[in-house]
N, CA and C atoms as an extended XYZ file, in Angstrom:
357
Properties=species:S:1:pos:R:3:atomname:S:1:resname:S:1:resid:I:1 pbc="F F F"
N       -93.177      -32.962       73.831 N   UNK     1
C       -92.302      -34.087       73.593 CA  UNK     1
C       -92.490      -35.100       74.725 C   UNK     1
N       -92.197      -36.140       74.935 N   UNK     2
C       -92.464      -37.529       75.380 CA  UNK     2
C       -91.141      -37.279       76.270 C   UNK     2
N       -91.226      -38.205       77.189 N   UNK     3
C       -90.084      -38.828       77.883 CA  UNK     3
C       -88.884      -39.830       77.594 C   UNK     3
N       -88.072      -39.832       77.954 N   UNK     4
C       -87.236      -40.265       77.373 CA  UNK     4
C       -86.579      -41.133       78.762 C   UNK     4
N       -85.181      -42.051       77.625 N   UNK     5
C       -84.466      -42.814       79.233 CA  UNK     5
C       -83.066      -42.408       78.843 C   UNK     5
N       -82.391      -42.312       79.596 N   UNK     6
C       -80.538      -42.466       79.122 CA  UNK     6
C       -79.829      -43.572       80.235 C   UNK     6
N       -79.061      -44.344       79.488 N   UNK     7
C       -78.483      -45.016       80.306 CA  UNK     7
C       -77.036      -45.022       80.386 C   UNK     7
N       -76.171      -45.428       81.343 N   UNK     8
C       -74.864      -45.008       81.546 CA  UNK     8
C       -74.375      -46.314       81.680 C   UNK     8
N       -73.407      -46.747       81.226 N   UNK     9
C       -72.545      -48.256       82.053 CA  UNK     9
C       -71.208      -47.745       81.916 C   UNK     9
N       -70.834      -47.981       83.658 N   UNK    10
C       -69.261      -47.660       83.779 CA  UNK    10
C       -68.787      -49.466       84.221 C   UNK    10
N       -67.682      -49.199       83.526 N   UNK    11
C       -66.849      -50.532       84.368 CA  UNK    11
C       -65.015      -49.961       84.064 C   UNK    11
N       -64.096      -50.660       84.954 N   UNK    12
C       -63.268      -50.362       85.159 CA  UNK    12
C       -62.251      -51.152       83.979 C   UNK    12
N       -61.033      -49.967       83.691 N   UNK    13
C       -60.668      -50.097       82.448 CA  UNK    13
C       -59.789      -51.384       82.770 C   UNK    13
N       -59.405      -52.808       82.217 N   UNK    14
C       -58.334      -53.388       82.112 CA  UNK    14
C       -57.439      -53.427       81.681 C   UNK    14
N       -55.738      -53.898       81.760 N   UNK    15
C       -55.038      -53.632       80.952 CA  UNK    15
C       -54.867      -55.211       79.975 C   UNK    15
N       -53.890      -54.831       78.970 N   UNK    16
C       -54.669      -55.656       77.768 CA  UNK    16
C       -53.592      -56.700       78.290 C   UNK    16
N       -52.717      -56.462       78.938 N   UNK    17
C       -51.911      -58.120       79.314 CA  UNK    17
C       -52.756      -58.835       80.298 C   UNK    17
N       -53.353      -58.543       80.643 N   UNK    18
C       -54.229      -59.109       81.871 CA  UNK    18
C       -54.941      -60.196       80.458 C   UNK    18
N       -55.729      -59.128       79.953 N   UNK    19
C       -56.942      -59.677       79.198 CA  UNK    19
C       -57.064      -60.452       78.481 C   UNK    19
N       -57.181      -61.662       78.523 N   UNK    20
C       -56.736      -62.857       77.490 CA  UNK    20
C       -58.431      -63.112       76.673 C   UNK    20
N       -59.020      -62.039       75.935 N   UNK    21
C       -59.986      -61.746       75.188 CA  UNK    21
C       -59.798      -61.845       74.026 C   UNK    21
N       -60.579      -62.619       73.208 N   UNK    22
C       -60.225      -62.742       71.474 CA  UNK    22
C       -60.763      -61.497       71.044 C   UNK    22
N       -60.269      -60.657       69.723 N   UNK    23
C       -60.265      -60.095       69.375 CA  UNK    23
C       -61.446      -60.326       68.389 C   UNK    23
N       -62.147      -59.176       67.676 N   UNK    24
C       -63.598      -59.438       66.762 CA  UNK    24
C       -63.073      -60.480       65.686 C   UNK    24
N       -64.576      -61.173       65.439 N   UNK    25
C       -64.246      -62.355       64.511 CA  UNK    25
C       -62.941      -63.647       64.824 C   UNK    25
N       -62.468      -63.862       66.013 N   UNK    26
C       -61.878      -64.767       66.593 CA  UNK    26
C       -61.911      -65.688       67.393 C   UNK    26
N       -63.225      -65.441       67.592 N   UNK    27
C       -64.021      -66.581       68.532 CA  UNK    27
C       -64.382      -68.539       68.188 C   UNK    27
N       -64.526      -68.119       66.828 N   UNK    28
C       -64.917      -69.317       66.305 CA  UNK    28
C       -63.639      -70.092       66.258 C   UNK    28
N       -62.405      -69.558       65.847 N   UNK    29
C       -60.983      -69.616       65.850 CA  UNK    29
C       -60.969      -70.558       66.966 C   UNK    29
N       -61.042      -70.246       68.385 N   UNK    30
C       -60.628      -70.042       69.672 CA  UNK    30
C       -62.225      -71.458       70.061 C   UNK    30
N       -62.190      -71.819       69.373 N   UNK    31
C       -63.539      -72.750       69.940 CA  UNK    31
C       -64.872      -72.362       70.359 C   UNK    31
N       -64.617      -71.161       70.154 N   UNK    32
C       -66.043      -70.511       71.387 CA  UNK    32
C       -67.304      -70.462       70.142 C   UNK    32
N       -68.274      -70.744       70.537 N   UNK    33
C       -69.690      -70.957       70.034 CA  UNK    33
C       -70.570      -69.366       70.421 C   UNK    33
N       -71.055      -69.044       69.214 N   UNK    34
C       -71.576      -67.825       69.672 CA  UNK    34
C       -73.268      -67.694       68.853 C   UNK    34
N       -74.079      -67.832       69.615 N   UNK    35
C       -75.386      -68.107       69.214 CA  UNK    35
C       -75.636      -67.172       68.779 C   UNK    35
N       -76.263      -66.774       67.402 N   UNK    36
C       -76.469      -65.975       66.619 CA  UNK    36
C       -77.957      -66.372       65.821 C   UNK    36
N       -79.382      -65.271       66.110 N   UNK    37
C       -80.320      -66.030       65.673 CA  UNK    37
C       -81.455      -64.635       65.344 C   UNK    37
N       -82.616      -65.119       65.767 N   UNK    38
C       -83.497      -64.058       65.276 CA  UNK    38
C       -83.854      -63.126       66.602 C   UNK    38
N       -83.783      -61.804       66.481 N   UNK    39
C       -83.768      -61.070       67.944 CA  UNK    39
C       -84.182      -60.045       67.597 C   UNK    39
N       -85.755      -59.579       67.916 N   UNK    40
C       -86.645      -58.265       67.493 CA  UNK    40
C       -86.006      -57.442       68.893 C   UNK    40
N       -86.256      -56.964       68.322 N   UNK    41
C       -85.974      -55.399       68.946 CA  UNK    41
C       -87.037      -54.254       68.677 C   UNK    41
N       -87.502      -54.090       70.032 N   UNK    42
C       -89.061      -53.314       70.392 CA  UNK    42
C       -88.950      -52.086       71.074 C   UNK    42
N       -88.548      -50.790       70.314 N   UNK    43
C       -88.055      -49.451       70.233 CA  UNK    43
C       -89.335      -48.527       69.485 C   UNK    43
N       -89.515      -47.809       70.836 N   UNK    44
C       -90.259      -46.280       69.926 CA  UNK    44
C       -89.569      -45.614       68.955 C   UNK    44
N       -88.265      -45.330       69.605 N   UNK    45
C       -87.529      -44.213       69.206 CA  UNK    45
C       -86.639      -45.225       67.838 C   UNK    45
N       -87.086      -44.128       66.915 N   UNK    46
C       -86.475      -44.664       65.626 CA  UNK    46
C       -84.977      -44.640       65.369 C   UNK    46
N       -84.219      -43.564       65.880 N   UNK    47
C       -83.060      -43.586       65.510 CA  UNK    47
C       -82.538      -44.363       66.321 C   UNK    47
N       -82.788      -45.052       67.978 N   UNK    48
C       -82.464      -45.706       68.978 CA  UNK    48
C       -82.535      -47.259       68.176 C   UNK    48
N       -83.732      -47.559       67.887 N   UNK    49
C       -83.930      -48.831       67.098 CA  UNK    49
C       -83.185      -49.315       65.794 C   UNK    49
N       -83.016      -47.768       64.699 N   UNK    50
C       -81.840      -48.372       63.626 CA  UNK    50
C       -80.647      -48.543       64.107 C   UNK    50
N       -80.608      -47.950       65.530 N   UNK    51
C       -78.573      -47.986       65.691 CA  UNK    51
C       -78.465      -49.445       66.236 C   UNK    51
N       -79.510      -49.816       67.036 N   UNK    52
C       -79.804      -51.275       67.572 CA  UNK    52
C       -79.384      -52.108       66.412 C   UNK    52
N       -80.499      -51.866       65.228 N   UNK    53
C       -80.879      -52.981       64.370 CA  UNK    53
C       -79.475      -53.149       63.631 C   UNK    53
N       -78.268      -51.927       63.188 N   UNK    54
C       -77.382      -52.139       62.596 CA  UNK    54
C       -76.111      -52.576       63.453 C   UNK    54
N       -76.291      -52.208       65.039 N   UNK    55
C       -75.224      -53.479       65.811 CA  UNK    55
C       -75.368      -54.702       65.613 C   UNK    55
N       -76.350      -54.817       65.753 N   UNK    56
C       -76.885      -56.777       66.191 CA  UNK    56
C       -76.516      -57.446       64.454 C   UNK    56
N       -77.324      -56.581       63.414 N   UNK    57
C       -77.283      -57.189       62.035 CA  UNK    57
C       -75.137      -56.979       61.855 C   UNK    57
N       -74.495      -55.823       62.156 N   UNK    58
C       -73.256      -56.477       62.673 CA  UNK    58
C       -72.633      -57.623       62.691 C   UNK    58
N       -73.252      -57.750       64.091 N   UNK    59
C       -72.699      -59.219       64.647 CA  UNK    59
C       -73.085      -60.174       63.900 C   UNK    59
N       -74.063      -60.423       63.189 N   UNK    60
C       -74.725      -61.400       62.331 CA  UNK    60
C       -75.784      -61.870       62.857 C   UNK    60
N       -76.870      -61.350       63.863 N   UNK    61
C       -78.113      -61.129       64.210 CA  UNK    61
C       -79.077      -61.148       63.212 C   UNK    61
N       -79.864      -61.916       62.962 N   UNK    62
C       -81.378      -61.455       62.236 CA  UNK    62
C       -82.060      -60.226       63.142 C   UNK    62
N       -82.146      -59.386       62.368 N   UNK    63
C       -82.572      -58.168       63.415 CA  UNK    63
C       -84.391      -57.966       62.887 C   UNK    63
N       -85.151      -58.369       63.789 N   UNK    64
C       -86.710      -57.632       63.589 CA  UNK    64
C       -86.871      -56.578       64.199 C   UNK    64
N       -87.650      -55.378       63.626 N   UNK    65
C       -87.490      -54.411       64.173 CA  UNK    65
C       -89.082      -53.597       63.907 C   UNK    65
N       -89.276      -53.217       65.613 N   UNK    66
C       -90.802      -53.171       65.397 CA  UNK    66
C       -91.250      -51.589       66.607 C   UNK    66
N       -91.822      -50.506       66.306 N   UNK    67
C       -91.663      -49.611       66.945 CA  UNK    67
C       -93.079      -49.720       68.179 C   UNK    67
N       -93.419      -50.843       67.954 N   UNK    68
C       -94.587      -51.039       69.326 CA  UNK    68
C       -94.589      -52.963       69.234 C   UNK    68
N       -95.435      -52.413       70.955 N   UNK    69
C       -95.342      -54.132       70.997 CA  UNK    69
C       -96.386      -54.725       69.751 C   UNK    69
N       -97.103      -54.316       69.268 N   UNK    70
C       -98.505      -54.655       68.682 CA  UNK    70
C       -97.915      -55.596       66.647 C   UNK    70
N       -96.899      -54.338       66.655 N   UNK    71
C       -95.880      -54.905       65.530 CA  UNK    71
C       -95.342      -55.990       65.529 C   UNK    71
N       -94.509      -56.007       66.778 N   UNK    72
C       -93.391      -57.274       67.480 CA  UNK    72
C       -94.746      -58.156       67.323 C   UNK    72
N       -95.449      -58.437       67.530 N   UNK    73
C       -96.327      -59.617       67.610 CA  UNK    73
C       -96.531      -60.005       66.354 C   UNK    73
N       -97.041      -59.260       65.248 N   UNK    74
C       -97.254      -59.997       64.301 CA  UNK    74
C       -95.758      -60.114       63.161 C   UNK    74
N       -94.835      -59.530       63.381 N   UNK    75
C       -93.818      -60.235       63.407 CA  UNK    75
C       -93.655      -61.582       63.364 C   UNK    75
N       -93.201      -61.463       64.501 N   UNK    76
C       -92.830      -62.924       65.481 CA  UNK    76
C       -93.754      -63.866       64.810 C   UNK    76
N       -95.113      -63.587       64.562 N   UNK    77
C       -96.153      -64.402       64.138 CA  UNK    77
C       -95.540      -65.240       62.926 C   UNK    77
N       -94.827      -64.672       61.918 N   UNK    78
C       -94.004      -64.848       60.864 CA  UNK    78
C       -92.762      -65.212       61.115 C   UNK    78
N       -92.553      -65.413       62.094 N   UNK    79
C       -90.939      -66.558       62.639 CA  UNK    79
C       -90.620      -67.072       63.541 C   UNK    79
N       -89.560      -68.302       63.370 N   UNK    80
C       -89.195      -68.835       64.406 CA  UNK    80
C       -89.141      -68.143       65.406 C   UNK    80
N       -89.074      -68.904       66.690 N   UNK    81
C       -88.651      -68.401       67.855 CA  UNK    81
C       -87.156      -67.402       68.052 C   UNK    81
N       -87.392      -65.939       68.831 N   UNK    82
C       -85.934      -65.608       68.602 CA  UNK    82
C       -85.319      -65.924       69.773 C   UNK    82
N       -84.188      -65.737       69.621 N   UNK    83
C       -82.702      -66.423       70.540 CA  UNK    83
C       -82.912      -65.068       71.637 C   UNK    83
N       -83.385      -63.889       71.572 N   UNK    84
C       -83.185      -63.162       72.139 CA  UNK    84
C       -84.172      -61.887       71.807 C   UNK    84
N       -84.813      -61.047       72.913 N   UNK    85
C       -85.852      -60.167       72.876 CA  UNK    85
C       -85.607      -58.582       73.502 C   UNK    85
N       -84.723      -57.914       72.845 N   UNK    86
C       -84.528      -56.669       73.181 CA  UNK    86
C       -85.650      -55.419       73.124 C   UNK    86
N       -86.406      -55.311       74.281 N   UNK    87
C       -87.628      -54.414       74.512 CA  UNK    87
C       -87.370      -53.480       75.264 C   UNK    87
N       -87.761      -51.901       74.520 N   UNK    88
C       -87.585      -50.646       75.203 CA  UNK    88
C       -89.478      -51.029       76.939 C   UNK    88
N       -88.666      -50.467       77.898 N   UNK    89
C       -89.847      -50.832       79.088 CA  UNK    89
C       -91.484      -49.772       78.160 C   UNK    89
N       -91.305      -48.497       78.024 N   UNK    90
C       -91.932      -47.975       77.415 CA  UNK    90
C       -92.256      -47.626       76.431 C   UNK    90
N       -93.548      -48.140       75.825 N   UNK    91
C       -93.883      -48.687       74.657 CA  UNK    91
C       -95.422      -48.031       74.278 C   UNK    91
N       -95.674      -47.160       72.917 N   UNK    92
C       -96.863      -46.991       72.880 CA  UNK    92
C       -97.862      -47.962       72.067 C   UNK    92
N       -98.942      -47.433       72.226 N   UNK    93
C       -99.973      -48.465       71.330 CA  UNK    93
C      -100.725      -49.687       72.525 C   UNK    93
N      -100.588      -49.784       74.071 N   UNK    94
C      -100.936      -50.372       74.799 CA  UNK    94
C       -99.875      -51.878       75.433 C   UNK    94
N       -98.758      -51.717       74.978 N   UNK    95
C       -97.764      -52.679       75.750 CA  UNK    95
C       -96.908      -52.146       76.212 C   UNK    95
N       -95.852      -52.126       77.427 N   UNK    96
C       -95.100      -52.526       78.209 CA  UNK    96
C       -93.928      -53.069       77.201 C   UNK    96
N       -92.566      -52.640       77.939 N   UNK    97
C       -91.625      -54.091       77.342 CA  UNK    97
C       -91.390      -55.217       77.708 C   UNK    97
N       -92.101      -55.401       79.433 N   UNK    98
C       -92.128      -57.177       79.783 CA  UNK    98
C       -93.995      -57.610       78.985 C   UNK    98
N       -94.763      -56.584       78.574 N   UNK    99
C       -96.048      -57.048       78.122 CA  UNK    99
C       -95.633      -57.757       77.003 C   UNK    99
N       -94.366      -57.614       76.161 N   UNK   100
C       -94.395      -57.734       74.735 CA  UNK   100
C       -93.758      -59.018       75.028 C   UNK   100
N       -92.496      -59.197       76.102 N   UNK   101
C       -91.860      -60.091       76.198 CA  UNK   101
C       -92.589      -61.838       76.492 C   UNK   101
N       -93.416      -61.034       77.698 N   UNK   102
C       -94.480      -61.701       78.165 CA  UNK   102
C       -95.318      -62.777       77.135 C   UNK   102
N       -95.827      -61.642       76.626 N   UNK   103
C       -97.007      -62.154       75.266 CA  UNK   103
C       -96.242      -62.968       74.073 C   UNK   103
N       -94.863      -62.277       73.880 N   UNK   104
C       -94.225      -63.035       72.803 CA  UNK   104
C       -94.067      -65.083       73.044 C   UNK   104
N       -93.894      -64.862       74.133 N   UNK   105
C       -93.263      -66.033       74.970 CA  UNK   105
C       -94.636      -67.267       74.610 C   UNK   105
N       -95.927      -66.471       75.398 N   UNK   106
C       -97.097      -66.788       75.252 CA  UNK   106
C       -97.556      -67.490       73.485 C   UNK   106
N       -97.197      -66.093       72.759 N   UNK   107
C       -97.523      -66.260       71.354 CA  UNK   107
C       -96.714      -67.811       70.727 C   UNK   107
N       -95.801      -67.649       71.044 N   UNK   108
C       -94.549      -68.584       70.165 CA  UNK   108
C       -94.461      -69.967       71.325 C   UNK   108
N       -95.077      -69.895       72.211 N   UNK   109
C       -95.236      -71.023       73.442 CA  UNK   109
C       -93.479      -71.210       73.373 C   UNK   109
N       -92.525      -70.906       73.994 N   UNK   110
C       -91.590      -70.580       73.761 CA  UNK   110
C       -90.809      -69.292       74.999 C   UNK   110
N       -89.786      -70.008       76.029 N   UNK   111
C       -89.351      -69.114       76.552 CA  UNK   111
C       -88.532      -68.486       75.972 C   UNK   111
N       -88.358      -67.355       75.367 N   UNK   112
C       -87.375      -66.889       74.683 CA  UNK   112
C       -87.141      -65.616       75.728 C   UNK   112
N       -85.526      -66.077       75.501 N   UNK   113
C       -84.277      -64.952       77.135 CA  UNK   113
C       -85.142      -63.346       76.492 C   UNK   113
N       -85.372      -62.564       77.535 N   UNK   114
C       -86.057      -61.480       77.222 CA  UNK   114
C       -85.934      -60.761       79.235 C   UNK   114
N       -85.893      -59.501       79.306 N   UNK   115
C       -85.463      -58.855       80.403 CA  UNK   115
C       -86.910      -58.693       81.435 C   UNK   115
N       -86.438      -60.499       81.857 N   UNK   116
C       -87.117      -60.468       82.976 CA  UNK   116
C       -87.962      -61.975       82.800 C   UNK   116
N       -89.086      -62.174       83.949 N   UNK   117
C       -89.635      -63.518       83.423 CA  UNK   117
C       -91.412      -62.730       83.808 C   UNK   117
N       -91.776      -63.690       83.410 N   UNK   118
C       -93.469      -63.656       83.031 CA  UNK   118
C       -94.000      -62.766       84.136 C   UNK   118
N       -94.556      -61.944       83.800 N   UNK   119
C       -96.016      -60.889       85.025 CA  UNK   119
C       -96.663      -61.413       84.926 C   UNK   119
């Protein structure tokens, strides 16, 4: 079997009178603008990538979904620029997740927000 990553995020609990946070679907209500667009998502791991693809499609994300960088490319080749580039770092088939980010950027001449800036 392959290697794997796990990640943890702690943050400290608030209480809800403090928190003057809109509640889901209340944003637009409340003035707030929430950019919502095309955002591949570049995952080996399949069940990691559908749980991805069905948050983001959620929120109302165009979700592309591609299990190597080599996919994500010809993808992308077939669409606009996305708003956003969610890439696992380890990736088989010969990319990286800043290679894909990298190259995407390259491909679509297009900085698109992605974790990290150009190698």
């Amino acid at each position: 079997m392959g290697a794997s990553s796990a990640f943890t995020v702690e943050v400290p609990l608030g209480r809800a009178e403090v928190a003057d946070v809109p509640e889901h679907g209340q944003y637009e209500e409340q003035g707030c603008t929430l950019s919502r667009g095309t955002t591949p998502v570049v995952e080996d791991d399949r069940a990691v990538r559908e749980l991805l693809q069905l948050l983001l499609d959620d929120e109302g994300h165009r979700t592309l979904v591609a299990p190597d960088g080599r996919k994500a490319l010809q993808l992308a080749a077939q669409e606009s620029a996305p708003s956003l580039v969610i890439a696992d770092y380890n990736l088989p088939n010969g990319f990286n997740g800043l290679e894909v980010i990298a190259s995407l950027r390259k491909q679509l001449q297009h900085e698109n927000p992605g974790d990290g800036p150009d190698r």
